[in-house]
N, C-alpha and C positions, 0 to 999 in steps of 0.2 A: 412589608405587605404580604399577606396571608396566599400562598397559591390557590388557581381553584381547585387545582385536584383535590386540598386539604379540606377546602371547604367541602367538596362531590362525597370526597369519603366519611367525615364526621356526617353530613343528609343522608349517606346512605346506612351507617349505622345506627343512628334515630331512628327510622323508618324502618329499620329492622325488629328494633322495640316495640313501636308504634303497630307495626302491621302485629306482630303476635298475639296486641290486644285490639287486634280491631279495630284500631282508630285509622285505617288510611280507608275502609270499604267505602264511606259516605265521599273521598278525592273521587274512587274510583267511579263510582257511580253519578257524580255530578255532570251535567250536558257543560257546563259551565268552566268545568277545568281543560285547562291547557294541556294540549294532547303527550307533549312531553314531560307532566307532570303527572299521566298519568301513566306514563309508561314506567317513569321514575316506583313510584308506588308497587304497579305488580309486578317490579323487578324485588323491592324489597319484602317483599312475601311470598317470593319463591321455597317452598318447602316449609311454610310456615303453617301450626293449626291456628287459624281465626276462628274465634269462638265467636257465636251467632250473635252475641249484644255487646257492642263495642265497648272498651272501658276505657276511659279517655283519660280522665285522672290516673289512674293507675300507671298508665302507659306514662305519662310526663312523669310522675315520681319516678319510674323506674328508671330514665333516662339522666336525673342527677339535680342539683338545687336551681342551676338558671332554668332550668326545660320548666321546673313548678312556677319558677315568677313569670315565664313566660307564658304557660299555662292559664294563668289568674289574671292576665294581661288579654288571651284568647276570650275568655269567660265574657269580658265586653263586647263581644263582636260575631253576634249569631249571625248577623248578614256575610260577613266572611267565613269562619266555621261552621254554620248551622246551628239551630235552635236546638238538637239533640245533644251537640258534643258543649257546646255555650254552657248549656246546664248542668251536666256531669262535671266539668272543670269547675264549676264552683264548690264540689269537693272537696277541691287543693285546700290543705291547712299546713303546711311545711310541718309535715311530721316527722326528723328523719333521725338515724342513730347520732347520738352524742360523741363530741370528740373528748380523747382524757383529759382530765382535770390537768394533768402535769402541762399538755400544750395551752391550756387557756389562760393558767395560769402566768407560764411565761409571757404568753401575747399581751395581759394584763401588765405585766413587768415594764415590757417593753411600751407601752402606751402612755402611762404613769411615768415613769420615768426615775419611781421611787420605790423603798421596802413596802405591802402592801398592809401588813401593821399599821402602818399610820393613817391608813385610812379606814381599814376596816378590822373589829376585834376578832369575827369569824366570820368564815365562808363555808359555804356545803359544797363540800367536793362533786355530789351528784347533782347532776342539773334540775331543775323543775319543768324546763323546755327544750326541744333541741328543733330550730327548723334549718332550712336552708340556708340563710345568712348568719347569722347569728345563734347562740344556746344563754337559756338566763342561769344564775346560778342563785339562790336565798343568799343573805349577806345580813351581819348586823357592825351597824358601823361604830367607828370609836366613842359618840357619845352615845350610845346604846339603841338607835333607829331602826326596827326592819326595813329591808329593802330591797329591791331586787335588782342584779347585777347584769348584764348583757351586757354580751362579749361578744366581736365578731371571728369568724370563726378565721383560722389563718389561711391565707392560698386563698379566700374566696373570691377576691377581685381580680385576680389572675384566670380564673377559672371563666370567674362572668365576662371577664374583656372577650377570651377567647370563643365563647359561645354567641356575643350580642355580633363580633365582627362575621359570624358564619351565617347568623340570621340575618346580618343587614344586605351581604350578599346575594342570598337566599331571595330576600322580596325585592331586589332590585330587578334580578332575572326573570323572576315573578311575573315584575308590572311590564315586562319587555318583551311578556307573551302576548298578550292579549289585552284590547280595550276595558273587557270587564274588568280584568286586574288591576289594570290602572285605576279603575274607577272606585274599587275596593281599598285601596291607598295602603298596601302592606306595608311598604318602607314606613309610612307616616306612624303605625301598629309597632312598629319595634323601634321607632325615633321615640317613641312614648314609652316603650316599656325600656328602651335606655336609661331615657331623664331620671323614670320612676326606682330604678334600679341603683341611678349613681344615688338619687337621693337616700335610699336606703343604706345605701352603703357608708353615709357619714352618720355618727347618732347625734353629731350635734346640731343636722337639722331638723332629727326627731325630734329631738328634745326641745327643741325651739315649736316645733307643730305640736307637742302636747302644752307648750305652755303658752301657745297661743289661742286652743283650744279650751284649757281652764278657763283664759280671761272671758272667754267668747260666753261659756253656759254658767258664767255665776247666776243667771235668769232661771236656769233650769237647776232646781236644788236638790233634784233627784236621780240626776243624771255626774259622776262622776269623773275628773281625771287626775288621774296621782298626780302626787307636785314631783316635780325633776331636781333631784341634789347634782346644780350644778360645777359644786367644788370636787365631784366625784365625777365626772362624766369628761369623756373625752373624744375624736370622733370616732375614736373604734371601742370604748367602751361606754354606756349610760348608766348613771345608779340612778333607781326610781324609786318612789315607795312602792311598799311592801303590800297587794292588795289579797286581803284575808276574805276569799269572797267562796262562792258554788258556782262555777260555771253553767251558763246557761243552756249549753250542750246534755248537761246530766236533769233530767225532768224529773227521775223518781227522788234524787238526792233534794230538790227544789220542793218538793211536793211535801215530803219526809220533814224538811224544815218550818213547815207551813209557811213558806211562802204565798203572795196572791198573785200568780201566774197571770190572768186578764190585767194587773195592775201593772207587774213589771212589761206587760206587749205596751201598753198605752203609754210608757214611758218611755220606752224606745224608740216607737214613731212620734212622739213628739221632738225628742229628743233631735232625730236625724232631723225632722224638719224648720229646728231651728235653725240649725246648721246649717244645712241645704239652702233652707228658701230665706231665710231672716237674715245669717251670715255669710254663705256665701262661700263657706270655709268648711269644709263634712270629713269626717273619718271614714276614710274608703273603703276600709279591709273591716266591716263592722260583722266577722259572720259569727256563731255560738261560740269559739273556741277565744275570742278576743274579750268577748262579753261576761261579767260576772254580778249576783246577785248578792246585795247587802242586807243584812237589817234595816228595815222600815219598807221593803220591797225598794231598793232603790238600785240603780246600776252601777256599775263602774267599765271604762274600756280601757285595754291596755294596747299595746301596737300601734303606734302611731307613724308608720316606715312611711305609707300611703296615704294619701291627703287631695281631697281635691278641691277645686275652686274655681267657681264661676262667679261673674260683674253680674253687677246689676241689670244691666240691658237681657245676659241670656236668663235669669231668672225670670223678668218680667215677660220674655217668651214666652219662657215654661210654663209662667202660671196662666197666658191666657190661651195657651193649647191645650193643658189642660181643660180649663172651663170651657174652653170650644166643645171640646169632644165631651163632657158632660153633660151639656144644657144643648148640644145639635145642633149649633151657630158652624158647620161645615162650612162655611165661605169666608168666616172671619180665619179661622183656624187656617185656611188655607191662603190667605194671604197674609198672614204673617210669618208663613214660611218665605215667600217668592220676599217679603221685606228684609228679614232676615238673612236673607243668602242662600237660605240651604234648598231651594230647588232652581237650577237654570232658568232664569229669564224667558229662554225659549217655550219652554213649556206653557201651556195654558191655567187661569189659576181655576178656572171652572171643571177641568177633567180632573185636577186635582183634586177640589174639593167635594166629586162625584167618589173618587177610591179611599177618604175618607170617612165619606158617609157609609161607605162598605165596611168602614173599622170597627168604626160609631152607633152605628145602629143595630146590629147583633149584644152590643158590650150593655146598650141600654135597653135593651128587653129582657137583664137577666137582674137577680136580685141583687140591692145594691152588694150584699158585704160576699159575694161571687164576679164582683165586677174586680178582678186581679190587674195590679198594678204591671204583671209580669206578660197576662196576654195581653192587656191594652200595647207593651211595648213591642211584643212578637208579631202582633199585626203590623203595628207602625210599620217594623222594620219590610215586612212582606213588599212591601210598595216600592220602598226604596230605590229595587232595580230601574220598575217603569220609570220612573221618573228624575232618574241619570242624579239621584243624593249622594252626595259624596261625605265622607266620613267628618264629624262633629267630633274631633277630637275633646272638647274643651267638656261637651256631655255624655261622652264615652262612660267615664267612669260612675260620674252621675245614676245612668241607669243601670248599671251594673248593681251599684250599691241599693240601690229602690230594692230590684231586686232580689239582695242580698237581706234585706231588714226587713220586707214581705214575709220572707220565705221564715225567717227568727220569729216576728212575730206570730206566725201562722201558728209556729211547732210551739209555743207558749200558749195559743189560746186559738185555737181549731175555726169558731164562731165568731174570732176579731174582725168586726165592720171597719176596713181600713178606711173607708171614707168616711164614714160617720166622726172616726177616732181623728181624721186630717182635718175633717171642715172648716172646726172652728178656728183653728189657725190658720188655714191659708185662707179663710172665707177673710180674718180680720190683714191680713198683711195684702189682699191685693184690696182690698177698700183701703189700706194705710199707700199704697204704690202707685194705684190706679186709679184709685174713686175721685170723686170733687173735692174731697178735703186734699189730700195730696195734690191735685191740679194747684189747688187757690197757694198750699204751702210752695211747691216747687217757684211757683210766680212770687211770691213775697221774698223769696231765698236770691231769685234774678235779680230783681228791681234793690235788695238791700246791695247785691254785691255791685249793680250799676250804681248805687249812690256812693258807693264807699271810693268808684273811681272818679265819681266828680269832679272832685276838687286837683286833682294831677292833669284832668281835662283842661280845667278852667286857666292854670296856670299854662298849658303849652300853648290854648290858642292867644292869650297874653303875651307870649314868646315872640308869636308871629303878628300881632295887629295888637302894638303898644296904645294904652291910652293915651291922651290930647298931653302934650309933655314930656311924655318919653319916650327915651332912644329905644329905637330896634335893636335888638341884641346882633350883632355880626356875625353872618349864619360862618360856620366853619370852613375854614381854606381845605381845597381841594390839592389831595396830595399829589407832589411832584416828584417826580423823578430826575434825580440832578447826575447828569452826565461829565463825568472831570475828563475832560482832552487830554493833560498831560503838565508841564512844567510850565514856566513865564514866557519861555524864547516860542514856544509854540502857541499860545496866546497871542503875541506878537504878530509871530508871520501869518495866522487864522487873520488877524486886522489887517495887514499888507494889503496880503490874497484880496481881501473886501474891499478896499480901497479901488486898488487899482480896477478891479471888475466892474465899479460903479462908475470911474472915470472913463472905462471903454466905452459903458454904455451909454455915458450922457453925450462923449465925442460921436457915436455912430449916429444916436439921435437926434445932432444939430447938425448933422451933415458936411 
């Protein structure tokens, strides 16, 4: 187990990072932090220049590869970070220098467990990518297929054990300041960016999240995911194909192509929203540098480390707080939170749906395609405090990724009416989840599975009330537990013993 000094001193050299670029001012200045946390802060910016606009990203890159996944893990959580540093972290794109060919190689070696001829006729020494867990390298394999290689990089599980056991410490102590920190759930913030982290850390449950997400959009023909060569993939390496595309990030190279820029945003948000609200199942890390443009204006994503996934129950939430806050139904909206869990019982659901209508009513006096996904979600969160919400892990990521594919589409088509371009898919999936068709199918799907147990019915109450003729079946002997005394001579004398005790008692009896 990790000491705490070990822990005090890797926070205080974070913080030392952190403060240079201005990311601890907004600790310093919150009424809300715990007074030891903030002493912690202007200890570590002692002699430090803080420059006037904090750079938040910057400061996690420069801090090392876990500080970025934790970073991008932050980006969910403007109610704990703030809505200023929330949005600069969505910056983070693991941008960082390449490790030599000669060590990947070996790791390669060692993962495979064979010459690497046999599986591939060439490899490019320099990488195409290098982030924080992993770098890809181009590959073309023995029967001649581009493809790209990703390799995880060596030391790095070591490195992230090291860093997630200082952070879980970190919000332990955290939530043991103060109510509000509890009520912010840090530990719960880095029990998430664990899971999210181990899961990265194997590719073969990437590679299983991209091929579960091919199967998911063969509906969506315009929306791409490589196929996974899983004779080549193992958990620390994944071959994928090869995608020959223009990154979404580059606009004049997209423009230069003739690309239709309005066509490829409309394919993205449809895209996500199949995912999201149809399956259930969405690509989380969806920001430009993941995203690429094909011929026919079609997408393709690559990265599949991050995934998320919500049932069906929290979807059919979303979509009818959504349409709450659309069409001004503040009372419905407001109790299907207090249904749902996510506001304490205590609470009333009429003051609640008074601090709604404060969300809702500003958002619906402005034109629709100025009604942003991102501040409908920044109000949300504002409320939070009043009314003691505690963290929705399971839609954390969810609106992180809204978001995240708001803000793509925006920078591909400036004038995109994301609700005009949502409508008519979620207009047609909550009449498919919600409407009277759906009521009448859900009940015909009941009554089919009640008829299918009929007949197992009919034979048990047969079991117990036989027709005129036949036997009841003998319900089953209740188990005993057989006690052995010991040999024959002690059997014996146990009968003596009994004997004689019944002949005292019948002589005392007759007097």
């Amino acid at each position: 187990m990790t000491a705490s000094t070990t822990h005090i001193w890797r926070l205080l050299k974070w913080g030392r990072i952190l403060a240079r670029h201005g990311a601890l001012t907004g600790i310093e200045r919150d009424p809300n932090t715990p007074a030891p946390v903030r002493r912690l802060a202007r200890i570590a910016r002692i002699g430090a220049r803080v420059p006037k606009v904090p750079r938040y990203a910057d400061a996690f890159q420069a801090i090392g590869p876990a500080a970025i996944k934790l970073g991008q893990t932050l980006a969910t959580r403007p109610d704990l970070v703030g809505e200023a540093a929330a949005h600069d972290l969505l910056r983070l794109q693991d941008q960082l220098s390449p490790v030599p060919y000669e060590t990947i190689e070996a790791a390669m070696l060692a993962s495979f467990g064979r010459p690497l001829e046999e599986l591939y006729s060439r490899i490019e020494q320099t990488p195409v990518g290098a982030a924080s867990i992993a770098q890809v390298h181009r590959a073309t394999t023995t029967d001649g297929r581009q493809v790209a290689v990703k390799v995880l990089r060596p030391g790095v599980e070591d490195e992230f054990a090291r860093a997630i056991d200082t952070y879980s410490w970190a919000a332990a102590q955290l939530e043991a300041l103060s109510p509000e920190a509890a009520r912010l759930r840090p530990r719960l913030t880095i029990e998430t960016f664990k899971r999210w982290t181990l899961r990265e850390l194997n590719f073969r449950r990437e590679a299983a999240s991209a091929s579960e997400l091919s199967e998911n959009m063969t509906a969506e023909s315009d929306f791409l995911v490589p196929e996974i060569d899983w004779a080549r993939s193992t958990a620390k390496v994944m071959t994928i194909e090869w995608i020959d595309g223009i990154k979404l990030s580059d606009r004049p190279a997209l423009v230069a192509a003739g690309y239709d820029l309005p066509a490829l945003a409309q394919t993205l948000v449809r895209a996500f929203l199949r995912q999201a609200i149809a399956d259930g199942f969405f690509h989380a890390d969806m920001h430009q540098g993941n995203l690429f443009a094909l011929p026919g204006n079609r997408i393709a994503a690559i990265d599949f480390g991050i995934m998320g996934r919500i049932d069906r129950r929290a979807r059919v939430w979303l979509a009818e707080i959504l349409y709450g806050l659309i069409t001004g139904n503040y009372k419905r909206v407001a109790e299907i939170h207090f249904e749902a869990g996510y506001v304490p019982a205590h609470h009333d659901v009429g003051e609640f749906a008074t601090a709604l209508r404060a969300v809702g009513e500003p958002m619906r006096g402005l034109p629709v395609k100025d009604m942003s996904i991102g501040m409908m979600l920044e109000s949300l969160f504002s409320i939070t405090r009043d009314f003691d919400m505690v963290t929705q892990p399971h839609l954390l990521l969810l609106q992180k990724t809204m978001v995240m594919v708001e803000g793509v589409a925006t920078s591909l088509n400036p004038d995109i009416n994301l609700w005009n371009t949502a409508e008519p898919f979620v207009r047609d999936w909550i009449r498919g989840e919600l409407g009277p068709e759906a009521a009448l199918a859900d009940r015909l799907v009941d009554d089919f599975r009640l008829l299918t147990r009929l007949p197992d019915l009919v034979r048990r109450i047969e079991a117990q009330f036989p027709p005129p003729g036949g036997e009841p079946l003998a319900p089953p002997l209740r188990a005993i537990e057989i006690v052995r005394i010991g040999g024959g001579w002690r059997y014996a004398m146990v009968a003596l013993v009994t004997a004689i005790v019944c002949v005292t008692a019948t002589w005392f009896a007759l007097g």
